[in-house]
C-alpha positions in Angstrom: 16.3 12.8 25.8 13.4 12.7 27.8 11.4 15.6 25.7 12.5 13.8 22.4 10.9 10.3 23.5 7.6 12.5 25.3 7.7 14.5 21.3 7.8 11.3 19.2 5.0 9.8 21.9 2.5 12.8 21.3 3.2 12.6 17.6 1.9 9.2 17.5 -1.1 9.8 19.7 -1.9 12.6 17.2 -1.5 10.3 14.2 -3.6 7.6 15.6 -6.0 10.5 16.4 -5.7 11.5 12.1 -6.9 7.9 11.3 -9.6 7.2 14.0 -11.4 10.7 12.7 -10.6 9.8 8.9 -11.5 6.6 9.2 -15.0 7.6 10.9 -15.9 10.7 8.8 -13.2 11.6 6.6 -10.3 13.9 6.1 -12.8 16.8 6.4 -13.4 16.3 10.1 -9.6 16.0 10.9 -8.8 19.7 12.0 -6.2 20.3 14.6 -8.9 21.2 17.3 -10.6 17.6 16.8 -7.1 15.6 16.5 -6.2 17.5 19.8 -10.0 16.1 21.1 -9.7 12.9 19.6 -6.1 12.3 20.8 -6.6 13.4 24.3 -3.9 16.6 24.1 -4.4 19.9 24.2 -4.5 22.1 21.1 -1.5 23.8 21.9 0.7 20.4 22.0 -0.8 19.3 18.4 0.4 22.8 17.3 4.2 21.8 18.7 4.5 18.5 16.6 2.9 19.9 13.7 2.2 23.8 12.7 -0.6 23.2 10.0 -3.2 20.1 9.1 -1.4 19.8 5.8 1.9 19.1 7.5 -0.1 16.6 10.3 -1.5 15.3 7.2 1.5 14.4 5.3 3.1 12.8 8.2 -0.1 11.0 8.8 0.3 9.5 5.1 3.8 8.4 5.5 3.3 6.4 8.8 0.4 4.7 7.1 2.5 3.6 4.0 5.0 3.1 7.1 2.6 0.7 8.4 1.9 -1.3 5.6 5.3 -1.6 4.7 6.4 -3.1 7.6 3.3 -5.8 7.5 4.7 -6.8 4.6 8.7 -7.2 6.0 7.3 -8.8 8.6 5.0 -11.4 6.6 7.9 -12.3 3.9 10.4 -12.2 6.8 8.8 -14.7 8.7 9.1 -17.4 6.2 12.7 -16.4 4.4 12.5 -19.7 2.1 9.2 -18.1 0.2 10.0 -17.7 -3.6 9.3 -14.8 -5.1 5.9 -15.5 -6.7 4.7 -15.5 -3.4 6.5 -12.7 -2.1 4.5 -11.2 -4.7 1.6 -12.6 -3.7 2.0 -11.3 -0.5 3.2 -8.1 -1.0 0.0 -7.2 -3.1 -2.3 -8.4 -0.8 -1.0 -6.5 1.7 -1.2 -3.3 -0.3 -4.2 -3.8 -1.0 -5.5 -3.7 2.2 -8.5 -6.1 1.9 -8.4 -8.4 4.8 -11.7 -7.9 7.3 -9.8 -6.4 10.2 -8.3 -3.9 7.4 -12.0 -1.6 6.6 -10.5 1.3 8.4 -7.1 1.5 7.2 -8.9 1.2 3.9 -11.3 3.6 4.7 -7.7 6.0 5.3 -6.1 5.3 2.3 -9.1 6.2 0.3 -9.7 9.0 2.1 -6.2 10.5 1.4 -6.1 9.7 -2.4 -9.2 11.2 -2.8 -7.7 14.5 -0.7 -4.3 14.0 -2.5 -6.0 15.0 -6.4 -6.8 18.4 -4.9 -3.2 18.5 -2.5 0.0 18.8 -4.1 1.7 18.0 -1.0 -0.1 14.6 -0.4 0.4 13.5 -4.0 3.9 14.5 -4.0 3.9 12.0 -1.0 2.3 9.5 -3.0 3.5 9.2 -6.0 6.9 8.8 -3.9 4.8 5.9 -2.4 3.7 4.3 -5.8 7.3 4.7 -7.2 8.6 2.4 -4.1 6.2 0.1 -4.6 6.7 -0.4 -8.9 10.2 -1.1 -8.2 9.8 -3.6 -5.3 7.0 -4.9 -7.7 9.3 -5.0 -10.7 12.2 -6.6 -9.0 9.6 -9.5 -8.2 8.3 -10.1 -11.2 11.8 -10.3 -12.7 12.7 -12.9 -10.1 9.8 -15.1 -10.4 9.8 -14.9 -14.0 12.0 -17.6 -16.5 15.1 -15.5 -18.0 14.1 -15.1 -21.7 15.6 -14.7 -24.7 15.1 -10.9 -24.5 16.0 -9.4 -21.4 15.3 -6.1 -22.2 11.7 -7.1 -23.6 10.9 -9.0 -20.3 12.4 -5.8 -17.9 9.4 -3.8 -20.3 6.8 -6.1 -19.8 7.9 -6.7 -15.9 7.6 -2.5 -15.6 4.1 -2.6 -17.7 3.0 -5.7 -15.3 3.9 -3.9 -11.9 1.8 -0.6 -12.9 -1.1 -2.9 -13.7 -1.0 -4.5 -10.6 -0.8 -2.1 -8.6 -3.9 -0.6 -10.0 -5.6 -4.0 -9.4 -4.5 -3.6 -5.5 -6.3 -0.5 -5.3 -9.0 -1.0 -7.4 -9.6 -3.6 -5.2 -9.5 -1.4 -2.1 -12.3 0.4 -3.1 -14.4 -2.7 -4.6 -14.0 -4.5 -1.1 -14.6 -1.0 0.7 -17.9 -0.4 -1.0 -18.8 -4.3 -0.9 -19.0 -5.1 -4.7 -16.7 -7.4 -3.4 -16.1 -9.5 0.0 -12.4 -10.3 1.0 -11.9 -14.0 -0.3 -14.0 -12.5 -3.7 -10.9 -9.7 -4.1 -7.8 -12.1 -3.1 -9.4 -14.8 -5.7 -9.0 -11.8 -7.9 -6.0 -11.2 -7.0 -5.0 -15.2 -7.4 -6.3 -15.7 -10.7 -4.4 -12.5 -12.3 -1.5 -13.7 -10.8 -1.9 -17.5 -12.2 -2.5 -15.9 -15.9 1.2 -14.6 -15.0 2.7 -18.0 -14.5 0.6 -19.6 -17.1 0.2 -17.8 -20.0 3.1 -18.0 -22.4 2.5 -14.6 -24.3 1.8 -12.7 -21.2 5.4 -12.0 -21.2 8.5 -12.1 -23.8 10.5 -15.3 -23.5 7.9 -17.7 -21.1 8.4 -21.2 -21.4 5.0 -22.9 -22.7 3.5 -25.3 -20.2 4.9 -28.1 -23.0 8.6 -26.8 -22.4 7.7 -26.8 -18.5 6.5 -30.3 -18.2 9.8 -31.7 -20.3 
């Protein structure tokens, strides 16, 4: 037991080694030998948790989707009465990783996609990622959204919406990262696409028009 815990321990002392050099110069600059510097272990104890960058790399990715995925728990879990449009709301703005204290997570994220168009293994990981996230995104939209008329025509639109907006979250990474955009300019963003959910009746099959809401 006591090599297992001192093995998981190093592993995340070489992860949080993979994001402070990624998040300082890129993924370029993470090479075993620097991780081994940065984390304060020798190179031969990098090469026990993992046996090549790609594979250091690919766990790297999964704790930081790890990561984000358990601000998000812990933000709808700590106020279990939220409905679902702001579960939503939450959820996305967690993904999209645009809060002030967020650049360098950002600054990972970006750095793997970018690495992941020219590494099967990372976008294998990713798209993995994306798939979790359309379906947790889906199911939302379905429960803040009226039941219409046409259920199948509203689980369409719900699937079409969650792709969309998770290419808003990380469009909005990179508009935030670059500073086209501040953080309260991307959540407004964020906000008003939302709003045109709940209030636009031909946004979606079977939404009630704000006449039929107010009666």
């Amino acid at each position: 037991m006591p090599r297992q815990i001192d093995h998981e321990n190093r592993r995340h002392l070489v992860t949080e080694a993979v994001f402070r050099l990624a998040a300082e110069r890129g993924l370029e600059a993470v090479t075993l030998r620097d991780v081994a510097a940065s984390a304060g272990v020798s190179m031969g104890a990098v090469q026990r948790c993992f046996r090549t960058k790609e594979e250091m790399l690919v766990f790297a990715l999964g704790r930081l989707s790890e990561r984000v995925e358990g601000r998000v728990r812990e933000r709808i879990g700590s106020s279990p009465a939220q409905s679902a449009r702001s579960r939503l709301g939450h959820t996305l703005t967690e993904v999209a990783l645009v809060h002030p204290d967020q650049g360098a997570e950002a600054r990972v994220w970006l750095a793997f996609l970018a690495q992941a168009a020219v590494a099967p293994s990372l976008a294998t990981v990713l798209r993995r990622n994306y798939a979790a996230l359309h379906t947790a995104l889906t199911r939302l939209l379905h429960a803040a959204l009226p039941s219409p008329t046409g259920a199948g025509e509203l689980a369409e639109a719900a699937e079409r919406e969650a792709h969309a907006l998770l290419a808003l979250a990380d469009g909005l990474t990179a508009h935030v990262l670059v500073g086209h955009l501040d953080a309260t300019g991307a959540i407004n963003v964020l906000d008003r696409y939302l709003e045109r959910l709940w209030t636009l009746p031909d946004t979606l099959p079977g939404r009630p028009t704000p006449e039929d809401q107010s009666g």
